[in-house]
N, C-alpha and C positions, 0 to 999 in steps of 0.2 A: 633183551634189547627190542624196542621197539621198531616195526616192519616201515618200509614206503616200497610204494609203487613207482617202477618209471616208464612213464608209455602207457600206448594203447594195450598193448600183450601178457600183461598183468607179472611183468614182471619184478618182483618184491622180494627186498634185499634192507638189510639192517640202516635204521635211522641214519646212523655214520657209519662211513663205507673206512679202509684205512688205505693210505698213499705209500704205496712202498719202493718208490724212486730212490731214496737215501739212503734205503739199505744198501743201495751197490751202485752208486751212481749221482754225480756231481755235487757231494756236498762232503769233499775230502776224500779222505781211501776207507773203501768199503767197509763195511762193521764186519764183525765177527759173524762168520756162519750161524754155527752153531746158538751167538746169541738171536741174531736174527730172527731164527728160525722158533727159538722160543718163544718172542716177542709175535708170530706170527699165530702160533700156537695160544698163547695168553689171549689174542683177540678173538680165538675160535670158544673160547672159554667165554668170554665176555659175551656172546652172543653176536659180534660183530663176521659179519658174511659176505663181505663185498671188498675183496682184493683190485686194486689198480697197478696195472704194469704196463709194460710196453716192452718191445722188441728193443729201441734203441735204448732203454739201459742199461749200461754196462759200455756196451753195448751187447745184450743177448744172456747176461750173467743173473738178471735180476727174474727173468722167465723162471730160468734152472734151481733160484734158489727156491721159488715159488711155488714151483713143480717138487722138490725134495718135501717141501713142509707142507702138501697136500694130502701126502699118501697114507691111504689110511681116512681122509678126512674130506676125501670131492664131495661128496653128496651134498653136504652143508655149508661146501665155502660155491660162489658167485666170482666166478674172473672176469674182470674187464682189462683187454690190453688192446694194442696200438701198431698200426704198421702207418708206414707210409712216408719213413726216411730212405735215403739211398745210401747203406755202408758198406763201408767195402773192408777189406782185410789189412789194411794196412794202417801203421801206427796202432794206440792207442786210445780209448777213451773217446774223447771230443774227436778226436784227428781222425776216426774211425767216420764220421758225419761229412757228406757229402753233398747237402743240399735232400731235396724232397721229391720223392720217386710213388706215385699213384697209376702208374702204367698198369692195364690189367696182370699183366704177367709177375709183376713183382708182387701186385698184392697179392694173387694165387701163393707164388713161392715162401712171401713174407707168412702166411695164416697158416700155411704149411709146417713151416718150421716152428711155430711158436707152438701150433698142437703137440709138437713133439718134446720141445724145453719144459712145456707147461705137464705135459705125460695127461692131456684128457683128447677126450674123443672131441668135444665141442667145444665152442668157447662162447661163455655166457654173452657176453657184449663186446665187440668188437669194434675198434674205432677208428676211422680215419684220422690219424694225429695231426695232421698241417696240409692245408689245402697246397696242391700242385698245381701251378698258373699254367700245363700245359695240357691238365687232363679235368675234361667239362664232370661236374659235383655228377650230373644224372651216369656218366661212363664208369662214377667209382662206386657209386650206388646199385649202377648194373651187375657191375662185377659180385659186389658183395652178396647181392640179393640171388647169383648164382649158387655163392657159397654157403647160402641158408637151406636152398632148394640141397645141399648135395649134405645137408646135415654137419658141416663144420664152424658157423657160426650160427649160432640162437637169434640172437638179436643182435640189432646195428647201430654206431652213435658215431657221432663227428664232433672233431674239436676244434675249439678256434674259426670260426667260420663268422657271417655275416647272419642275418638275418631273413635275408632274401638268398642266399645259398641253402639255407636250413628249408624252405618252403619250396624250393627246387627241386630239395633231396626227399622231401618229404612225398612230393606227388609220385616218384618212383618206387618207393617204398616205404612202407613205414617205420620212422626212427623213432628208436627206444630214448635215446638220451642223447642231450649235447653236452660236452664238455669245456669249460673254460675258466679261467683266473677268476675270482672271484671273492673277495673278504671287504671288510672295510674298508681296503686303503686300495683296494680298486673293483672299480664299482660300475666299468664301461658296459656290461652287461644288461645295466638297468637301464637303458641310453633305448633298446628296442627288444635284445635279443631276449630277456625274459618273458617276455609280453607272448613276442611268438612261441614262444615252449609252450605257453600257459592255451593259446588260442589254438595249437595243433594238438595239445595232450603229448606232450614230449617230455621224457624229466630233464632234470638241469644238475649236473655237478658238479661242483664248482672244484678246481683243483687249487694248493697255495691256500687253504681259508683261512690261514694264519699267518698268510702273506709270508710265507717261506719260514716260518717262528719266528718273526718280529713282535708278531700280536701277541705271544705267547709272554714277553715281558723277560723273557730268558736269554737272550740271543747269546750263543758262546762266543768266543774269541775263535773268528775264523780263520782256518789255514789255509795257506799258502795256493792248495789247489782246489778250495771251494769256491763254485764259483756267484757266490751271491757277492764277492768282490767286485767283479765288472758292472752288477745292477745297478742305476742311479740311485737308487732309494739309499741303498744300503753306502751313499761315499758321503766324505765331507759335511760338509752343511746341513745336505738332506739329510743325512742317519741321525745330526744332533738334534736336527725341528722335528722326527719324526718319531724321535725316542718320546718329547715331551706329550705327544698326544699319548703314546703307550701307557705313561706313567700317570694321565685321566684314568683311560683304559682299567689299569689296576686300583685306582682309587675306588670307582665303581664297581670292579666287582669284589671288593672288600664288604660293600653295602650288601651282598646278598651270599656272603659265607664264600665264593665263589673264586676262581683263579681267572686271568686275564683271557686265557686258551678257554675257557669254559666261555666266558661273556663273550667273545668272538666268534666263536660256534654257534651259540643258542640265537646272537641276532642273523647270522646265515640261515640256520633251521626255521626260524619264523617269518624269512621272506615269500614260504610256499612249504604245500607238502608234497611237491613235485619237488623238491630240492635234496640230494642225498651229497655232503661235502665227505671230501675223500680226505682228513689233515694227514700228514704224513709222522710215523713214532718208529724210530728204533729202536728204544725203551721205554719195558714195559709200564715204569712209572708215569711214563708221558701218554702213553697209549689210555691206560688205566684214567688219569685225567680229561683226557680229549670225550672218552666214555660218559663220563659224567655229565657232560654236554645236554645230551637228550632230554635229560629231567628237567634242564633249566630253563626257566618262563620268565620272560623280562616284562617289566612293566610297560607299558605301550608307551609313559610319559619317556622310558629310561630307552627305548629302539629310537623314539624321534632325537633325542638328544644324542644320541651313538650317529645314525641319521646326518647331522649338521655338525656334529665334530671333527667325522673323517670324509666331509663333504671335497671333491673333486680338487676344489682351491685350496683346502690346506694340507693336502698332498705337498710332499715338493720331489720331485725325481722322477722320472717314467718305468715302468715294472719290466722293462727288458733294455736293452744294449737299440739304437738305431736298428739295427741291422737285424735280430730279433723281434723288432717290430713288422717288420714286410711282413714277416708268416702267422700275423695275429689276426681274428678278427676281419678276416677276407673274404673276400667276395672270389666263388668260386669263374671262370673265365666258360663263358659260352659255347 
């Protein structure tokens, strides 16, 4: 598998990184352990070395499985995970989410705990998941930059952020990677916030580069308590106009041997080599394909036409709920 760098601290991690939110967390009831955990194992095979998780999966289940299917295998896998919701013990699942908590004391306790789900001494990249409108970008950037000096996180990334929070964050310390939504069918990133990655030496990852497996051409028959239900994209109207761009999508990559998840990936990979997309695979056939990814070079005529296909206006639906919107793409508060 081929390496990229994210950051100025030369830290290098496989071409495509894997998204392992699915396995245990909002897109139905949790996969099978033990398959999981082989699918995790099959990506260590593959050369793939750059795990994504976060605390509020599960919430806290998706660390543990992560932490199970490492051992034996730290040296060579790369974690990135996520504090910076506020959960609390009651209910279940979503109902476990309580809005977004970057108070120094939580993120100490949140990076804490997760060193111990995860069972490593340090955590490769560390990120603040959703900016907290009551704590200033440089206070959580202090705190964390604490926690590099005391040796429990390597490097630092934020997600979801503005662009002028990212050059905030950045004069206090220096960030390794930003993290945010990113594929063809949304594309708010290239609006400033790439530009800045590119002008500080920050990598970019995009999370969703398959736009939740829409781009993939495959989308199952979702249940009852996935919740790509609630997304606009995925209701009515918008799922039927947005299937027919899909189905270009596959046409073209019929023209180069290729599967639709492959042409979705390879035009993410050729936006920068500051770019490392995390798709997310339960299985290992899906995983195995997203892999093949790297190899593939699009024709520069065939990026401009992907480019003005899934151009901004023939979108139809917004990539989160109203209310999921407030924590996108923010500006952190003064």
């Amino acid at each position: 598998m081929k390496q990229r760098t994210l950051g100025s601290e030369n830290f290098q991690v496989s071409a495509i990184g894997l998204g392992c939110m699915g396995m245990s967390f909002a897109y139905g009831q949790p996969g099978d352990e033990q398959q999981n955990i082989s699918t995790l194992h099959r990506a260590f095979d593959l050369g793939v070395n750059f795990l994504d998780t976060a605390e509020v999966y599960g919430p806290f289940t998706n660390e543990s499985l992560i932490g199970k299917a490492l051992k034996g295998r730290r040296d060579s896998v790369k974690i990135a995970t996520k504090f910076g919701f506020h959960i609390t013990g009651e209910g279940e699942g979503w109902e476990r989410i309580k809005g977004v908590n970057s108070q120094p004391a939580n993120i100490r306790s949140a990076v804490e705990a997760s060193l111990l789900r995860l069972g490593v001494e340090a955590i490769d990249l560390c990120y603040q998941h959703r900016v907290d409108p009551r704590v200033p970008v440089e206070d959580v950037v202090g705190t964390m930059a604490d926690l590099v000096r005391e040796g429990k996180i390597l490097h630092l990334g934020l997600s979801e952020i503005s662009s002028e929070t990212l050059k905030r964050a950045h004069a206090v310390h220096p960030i390794t990677a930003v993290q945010s939504e990113y594929s063809l069918w949304s594309r708010e990133p290239e609006s400033s916030l790439l530009a800045t990655c590119q002008q500080l030496n920050v990598g970019f990852v995009p999370y969703s580069p398959l736009g939740r497996g829409f781009l993939s051409g495959k989308l199952p028959a979702l249940g009852a308590d996935d919740f790509r239900h609630y997304l606009p994209r995925f209701q009515g109207e918008a799922l039927t106009h947005n299937l027919k761009l899909v189905g270009q999508l596959k046409e073209m990559a019929g023209g180069y041997g290729a599967s639709a998840a492959q042409l979705a990936l390879a035009w993410v990979l050729a936006k920068g080599e500051n770019i490392v997309p995390v798709p997310g695979a339960s299985k290992i056939p899906h995983l195995e394909d997203n892999c093949r990814a790297v190899a593939l070079r699009l024709a520069v005529e065939d990026l401009a036409l992907l480019d003005g296909l899934f151009a901004a206006e023939n979108i139809i639906g917004e990539r989160y709920t109203p209310q999921e919107l407030t924590l996108v793409e923010r500006d952190s508060p003064q």
